[in-house]
C-alpha positions in Angstrom: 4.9 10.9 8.2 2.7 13.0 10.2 0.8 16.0 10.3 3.4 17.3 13.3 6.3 20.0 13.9 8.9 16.9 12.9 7.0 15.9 10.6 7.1 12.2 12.1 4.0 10.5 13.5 3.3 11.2 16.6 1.8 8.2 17.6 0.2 4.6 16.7 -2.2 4.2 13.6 -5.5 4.5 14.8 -6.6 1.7 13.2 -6.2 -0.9 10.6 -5.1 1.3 7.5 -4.8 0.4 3.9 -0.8 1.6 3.0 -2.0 3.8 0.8 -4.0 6.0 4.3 -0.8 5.8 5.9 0.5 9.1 4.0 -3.2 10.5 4.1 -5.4 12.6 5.9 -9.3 13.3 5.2 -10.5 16.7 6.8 -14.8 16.8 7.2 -17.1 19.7 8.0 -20.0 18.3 9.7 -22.8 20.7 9.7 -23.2 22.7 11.7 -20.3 23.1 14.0 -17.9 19.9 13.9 -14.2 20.3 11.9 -13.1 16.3 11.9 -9.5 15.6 10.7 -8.9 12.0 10.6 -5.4 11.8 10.7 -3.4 8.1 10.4 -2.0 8.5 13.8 -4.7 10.3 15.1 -8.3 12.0 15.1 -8.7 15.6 15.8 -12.0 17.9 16.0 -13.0 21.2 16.5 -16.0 22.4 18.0 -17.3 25.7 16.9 -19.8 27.5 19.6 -21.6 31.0 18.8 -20.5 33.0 21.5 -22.3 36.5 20.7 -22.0 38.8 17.7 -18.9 38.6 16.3 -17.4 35.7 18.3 -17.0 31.9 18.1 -15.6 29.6 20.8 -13.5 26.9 19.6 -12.7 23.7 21.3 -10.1 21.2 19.9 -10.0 18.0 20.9 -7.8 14.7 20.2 -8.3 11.1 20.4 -5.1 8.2 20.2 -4.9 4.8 19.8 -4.5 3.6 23.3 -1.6 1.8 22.5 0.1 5.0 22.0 0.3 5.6 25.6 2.6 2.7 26.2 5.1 3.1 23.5 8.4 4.7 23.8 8.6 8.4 22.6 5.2 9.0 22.2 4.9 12.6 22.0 1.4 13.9 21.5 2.1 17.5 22.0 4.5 17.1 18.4 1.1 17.5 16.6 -0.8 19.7 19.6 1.9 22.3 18.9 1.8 22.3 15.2 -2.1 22.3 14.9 -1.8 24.9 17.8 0.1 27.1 15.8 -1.6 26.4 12.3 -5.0 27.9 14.4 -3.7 30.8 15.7 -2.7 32.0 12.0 -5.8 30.3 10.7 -8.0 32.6 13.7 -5.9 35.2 13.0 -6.8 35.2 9.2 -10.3 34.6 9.9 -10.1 38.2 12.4 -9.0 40.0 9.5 -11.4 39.1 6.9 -14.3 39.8 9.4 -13.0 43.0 9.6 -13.2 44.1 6.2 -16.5 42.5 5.8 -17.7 44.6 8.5 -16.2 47.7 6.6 -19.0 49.6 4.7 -16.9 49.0 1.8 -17.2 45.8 1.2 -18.4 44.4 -1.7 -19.5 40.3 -1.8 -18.0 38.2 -4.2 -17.9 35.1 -6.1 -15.7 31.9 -4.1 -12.7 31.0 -5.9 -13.0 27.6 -7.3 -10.6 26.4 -4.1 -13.3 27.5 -1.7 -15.5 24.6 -2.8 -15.9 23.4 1.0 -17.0 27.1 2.7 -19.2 27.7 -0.1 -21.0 24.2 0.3 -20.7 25.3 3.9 -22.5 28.4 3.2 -24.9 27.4 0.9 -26.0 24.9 3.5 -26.1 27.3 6.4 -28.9 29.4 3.8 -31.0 26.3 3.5 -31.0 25.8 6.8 -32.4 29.4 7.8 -34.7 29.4 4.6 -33.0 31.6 2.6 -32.7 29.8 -0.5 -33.6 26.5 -2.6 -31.5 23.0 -1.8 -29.8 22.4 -5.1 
């Protein structure tokens, strides 16, 4: 099973794997800019670059287990598609909540107890500028 449009993996494990990794992903924020998604069949990482006010340039990038290369029906561009797609609705998501933060009616609220890993994020990002205490 992979994290693909067919669902199947898309290529060799990356790596000795315990069975129960083989159905697993892990996803890591790495502060300050690196998305890592250690996949069972391969690695994937974004790379998030300030590009003025308002804008972020995002570079995705993918690493196989060379044997991949050689084996028959290896199809890389099975998962390339589907994360491709999963980003464009995840950007275009992330387009229209900065808009309505940028309204003059918005009003900050509280994270919702599934938003543990932005709100880490954000606390973090704080710190870093000084703003408030390390907990």
């Amino acid at each position: 099973m992979g994290l693909t449009l067919s669902g199947r993996a898309c290529g060799a494990p990356v790596g000795r794997l315990p069975a129960e990794d083989l159905n697993r992903v892990y996803f890591y924020s790495i502060f300050p800019n690196l998305l890592l998604s250690l996949h069972p069949d391969y690695v994937m990482f974004h790379t998030l670059w300030p590009d003025g006010p308002g804008r972020t340039r995002i570079t995705c990038d993918w690493l196989f287990h060379p044997d991949s290369f050689a084996a028959p029906g290896f199809d890389p561009d099975d998962a390339v598609r589907f994360w491709d797609e999963t980003n464009r609705q995840d950007w275009h998501i992330c387009e229209q909540s900065h808009a309505g933060i940028t309204s003059r009616a918005y009003v900050p609220g509280p994270y919702s107890t599934r938003e543990g890993i932005a709100a880490a994020w954000d606390r973090e990002f704080l710190q870093a500028l000084g703003h408030v205490p390390r907990k």
